[in-house]
C-alpha positions in Angstrom: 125.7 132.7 103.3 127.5 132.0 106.7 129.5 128.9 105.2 131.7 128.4 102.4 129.6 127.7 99.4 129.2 124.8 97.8 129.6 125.4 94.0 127.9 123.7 91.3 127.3 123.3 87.4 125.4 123.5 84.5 125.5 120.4 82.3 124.3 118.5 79.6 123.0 114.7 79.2 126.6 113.8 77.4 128.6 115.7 80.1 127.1 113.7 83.6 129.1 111.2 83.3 132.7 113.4 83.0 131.9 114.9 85.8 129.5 112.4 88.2 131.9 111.7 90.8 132.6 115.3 91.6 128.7 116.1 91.5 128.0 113.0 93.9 130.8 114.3 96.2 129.0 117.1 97.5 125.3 118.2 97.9 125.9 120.0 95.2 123.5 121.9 92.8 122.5 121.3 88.9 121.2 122.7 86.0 120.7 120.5 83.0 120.7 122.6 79.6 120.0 120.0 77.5 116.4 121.4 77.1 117.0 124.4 75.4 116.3 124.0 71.8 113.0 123.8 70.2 114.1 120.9 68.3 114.2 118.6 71.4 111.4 120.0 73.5 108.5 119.1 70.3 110.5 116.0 70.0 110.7 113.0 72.2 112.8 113.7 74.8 111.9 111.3 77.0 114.6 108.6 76.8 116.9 111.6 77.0 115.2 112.8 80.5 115.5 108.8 81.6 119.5 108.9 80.8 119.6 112.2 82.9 117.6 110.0 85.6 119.7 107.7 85.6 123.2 109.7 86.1 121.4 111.9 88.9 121.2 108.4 91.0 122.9 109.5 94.1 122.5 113.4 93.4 121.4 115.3 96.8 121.8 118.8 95.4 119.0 120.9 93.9 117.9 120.3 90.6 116.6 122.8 87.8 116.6 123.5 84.1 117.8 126.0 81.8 114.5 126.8 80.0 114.1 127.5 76.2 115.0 131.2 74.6 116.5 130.8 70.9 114.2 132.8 68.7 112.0 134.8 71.1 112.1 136.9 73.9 109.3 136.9 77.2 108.1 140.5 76.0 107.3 139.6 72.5 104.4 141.9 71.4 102.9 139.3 68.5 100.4 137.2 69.6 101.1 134.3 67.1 104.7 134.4 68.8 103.8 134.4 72.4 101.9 131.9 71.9 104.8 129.7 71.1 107.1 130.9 74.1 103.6 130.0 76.3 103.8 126.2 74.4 107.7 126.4 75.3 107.5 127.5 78.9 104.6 124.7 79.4 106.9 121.9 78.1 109.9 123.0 80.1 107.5 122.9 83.3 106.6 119.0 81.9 110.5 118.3 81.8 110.9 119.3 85.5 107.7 117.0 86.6 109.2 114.5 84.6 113.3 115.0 86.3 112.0 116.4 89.6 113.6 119.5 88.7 112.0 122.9 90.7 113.8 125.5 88.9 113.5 127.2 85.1 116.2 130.0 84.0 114.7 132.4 81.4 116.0 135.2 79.6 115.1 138.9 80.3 113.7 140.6 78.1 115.7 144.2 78.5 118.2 144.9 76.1 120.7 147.4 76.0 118.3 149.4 73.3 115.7 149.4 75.8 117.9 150.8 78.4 117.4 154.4 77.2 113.8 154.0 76.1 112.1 152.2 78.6 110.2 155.8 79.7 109.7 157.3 76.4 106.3 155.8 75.6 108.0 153.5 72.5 107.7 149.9 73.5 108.0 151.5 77.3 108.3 149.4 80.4 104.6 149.0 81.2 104.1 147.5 77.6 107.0 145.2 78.6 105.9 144.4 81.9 102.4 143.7 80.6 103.6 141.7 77.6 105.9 139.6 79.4 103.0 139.2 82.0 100.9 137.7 78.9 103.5 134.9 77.9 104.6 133.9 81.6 101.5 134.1 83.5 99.8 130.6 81.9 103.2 128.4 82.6 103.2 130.7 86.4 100.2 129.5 87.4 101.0 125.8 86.7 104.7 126.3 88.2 102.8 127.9 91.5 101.1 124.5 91.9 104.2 122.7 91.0 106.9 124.5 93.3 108.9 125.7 90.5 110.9 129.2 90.3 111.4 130.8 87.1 114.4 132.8 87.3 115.1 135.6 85.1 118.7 135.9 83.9 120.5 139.1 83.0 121.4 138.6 79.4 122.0 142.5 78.3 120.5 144.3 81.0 122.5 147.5 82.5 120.1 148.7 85.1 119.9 145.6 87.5 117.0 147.0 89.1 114.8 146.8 85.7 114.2 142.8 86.4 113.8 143.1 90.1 111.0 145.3 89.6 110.0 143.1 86.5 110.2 139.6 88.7 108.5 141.6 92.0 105.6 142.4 89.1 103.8 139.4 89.5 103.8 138.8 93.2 104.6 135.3 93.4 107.3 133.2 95.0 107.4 131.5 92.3 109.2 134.4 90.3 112.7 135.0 90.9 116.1 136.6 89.8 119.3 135.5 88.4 122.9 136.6 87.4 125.3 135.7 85.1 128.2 137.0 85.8 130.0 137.3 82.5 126.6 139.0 81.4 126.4 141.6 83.8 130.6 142.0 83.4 130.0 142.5 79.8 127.5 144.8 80.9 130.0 146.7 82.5 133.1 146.7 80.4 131.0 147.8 77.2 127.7 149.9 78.6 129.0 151.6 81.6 126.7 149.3 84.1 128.0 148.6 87.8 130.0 146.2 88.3 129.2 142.4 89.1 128.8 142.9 93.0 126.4 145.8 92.5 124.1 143.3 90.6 124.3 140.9 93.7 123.6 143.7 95.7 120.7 145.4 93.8 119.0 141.3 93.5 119.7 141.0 97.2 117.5 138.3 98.8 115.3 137.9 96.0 118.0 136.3 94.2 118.2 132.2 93.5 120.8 131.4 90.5 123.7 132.8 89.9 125.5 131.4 86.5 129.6 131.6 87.4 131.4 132.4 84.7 135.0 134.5 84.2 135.2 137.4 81.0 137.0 140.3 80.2 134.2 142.4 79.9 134.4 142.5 76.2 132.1 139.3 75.4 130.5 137.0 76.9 133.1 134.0 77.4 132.5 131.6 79.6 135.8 131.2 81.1 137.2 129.5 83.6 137.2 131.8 87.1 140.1 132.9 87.6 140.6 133.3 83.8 139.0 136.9 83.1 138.6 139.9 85.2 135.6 139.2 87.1 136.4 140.5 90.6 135.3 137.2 92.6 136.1 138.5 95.8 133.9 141.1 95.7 131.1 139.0 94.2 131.6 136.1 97.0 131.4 138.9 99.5 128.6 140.4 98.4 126.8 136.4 98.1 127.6 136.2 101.9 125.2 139.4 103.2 122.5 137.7 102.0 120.9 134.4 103.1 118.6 133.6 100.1 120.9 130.5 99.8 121.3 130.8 95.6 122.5 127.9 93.4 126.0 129.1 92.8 125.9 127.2 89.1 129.6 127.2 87.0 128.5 127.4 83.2 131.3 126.8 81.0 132.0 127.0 77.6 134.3 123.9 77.9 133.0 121.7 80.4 136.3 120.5 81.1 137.0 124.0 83.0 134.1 123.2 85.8 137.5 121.5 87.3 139.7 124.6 86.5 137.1 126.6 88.0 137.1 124.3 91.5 140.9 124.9 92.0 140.3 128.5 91.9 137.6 128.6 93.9 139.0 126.6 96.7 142.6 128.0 96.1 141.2 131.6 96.9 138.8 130.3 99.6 135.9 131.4 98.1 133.7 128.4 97.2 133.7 124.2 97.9 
């Protein structure tokens, strides 16, 4: 990343309007989250997906999803469960034909119990590796054909590395990583992992998303940048040795603070 980056934002269907203008300014980069819950995907969301249409007139950024997770994880050992999170996966891939969208966030499946197990033969990594295997491949295989990434987010994960190997498992381009930061700061304020930078570092080029978010390394906040501890300049700097070109995506608790977080971001130089 030679350039200043241009920064982006997660939204949902009720928040493109607020904020239209700014996205339309910029080629800048979306996720919609308005996907998420079970509850929409087995309903019809299609007049919901034609509103979203409709305010992404004019867009020129990229465009992806943050895919389904309440209730199960990618790993999950029971059949009947995975599949479910197979059904899930399959209609997120049918919102991005239906939006254009080429990118899916999911959750990882390492937790902060799994951290000190993962080699002890109890639910180890290659049961993980092979479960997660079993309730991505199906939706893979169809996101291969469709040019669509799924991105695997930190949620509790301490050992960075853990998901690189997990994403580099099913050799396809269509597998990536992601960071939140506020995830990975938690990570480091309560478990003792690096800090945010390292997780840059460790992703390197395979990463594509990167959630933006401040925290204080206590919880997982969403703040504004600039309101938490997050050391941004060392993150930003660590963005720039790599050129994997990742959509640098604010996720706010507050929507209103995607504008908070611009004035910091262009006040200290680090983002557009």
């Amino acid at each position: 990343m030679s350039e200043l980056p241009i920064i982006g934002a997660a939204l949902l269907v009720e928040e493109m309007p607020v904020h239209r203008d700014w996205y339309l300014s910029k080629p800048r980069d979306l996720e919609i989250q308005s996907f998420i819950d079970a509850d929409v995907l087995r309903g019809d969301w299609k007049p919901m997906a034609e509103e979203i249409k409709k305010q992404l007139d004019g867009h020129q950024g990229r465009l992806g999803i943050h895919g389904p997770f309440w209730g199960f994880t990618i790993d999950t050992p029971d059949p009947d469960v995975r599949t479910v999170v197979q059904k899930r996966l399959d209609q997120a891939l049918d919102v991005c034909e239906f939006l254009g969208a080429d990118q899916v966030v999911i959750h990882s499946p390492f937790t902060t119990w799994s951290y000190n197990h993962l080699d002890d033969g109890f639910k180890g990594r290659e049961e993980m590796t092979e479960n997660t295997h079993l309730a991505l491949t199906p939706a893979l295989r169809r996101a291969e054909n469709m040019g669509v990434t799924f991105v695997i987010e930190n949620i509790e994960d301490i050992n960075p590395f853990e998901r690189l190997k997990l994403a580099d498992s099913f050799n396809s381009s269509s597998v990536a990583v992601s960071i939140d930061t506020g995830h990975a700061h938690y990570a480091h304020g309560n478990t003792g992992a690096a800090p945010v930078d390292h997780f840059v570092h460790a992703a390197a080029n395979r990463l594509q998303h990167v959630h933006l978010q401040d925290a204080d390394g206590y919880a997982d906040r969403h703040w504004a940048t600039g309101d938490g501890t997050v050391n941004w300049k060392a993150v930003f700097a660590a963005l720039k040795q790599y050129d994997s070109n990742p959509r640098l995506i604010l996720e706010m608790r507050d929507h209103n603070d995607i504008k908070k977080s611009m004035k910091y971001l262009e006040a200290t130089g680090l983002g557009q």
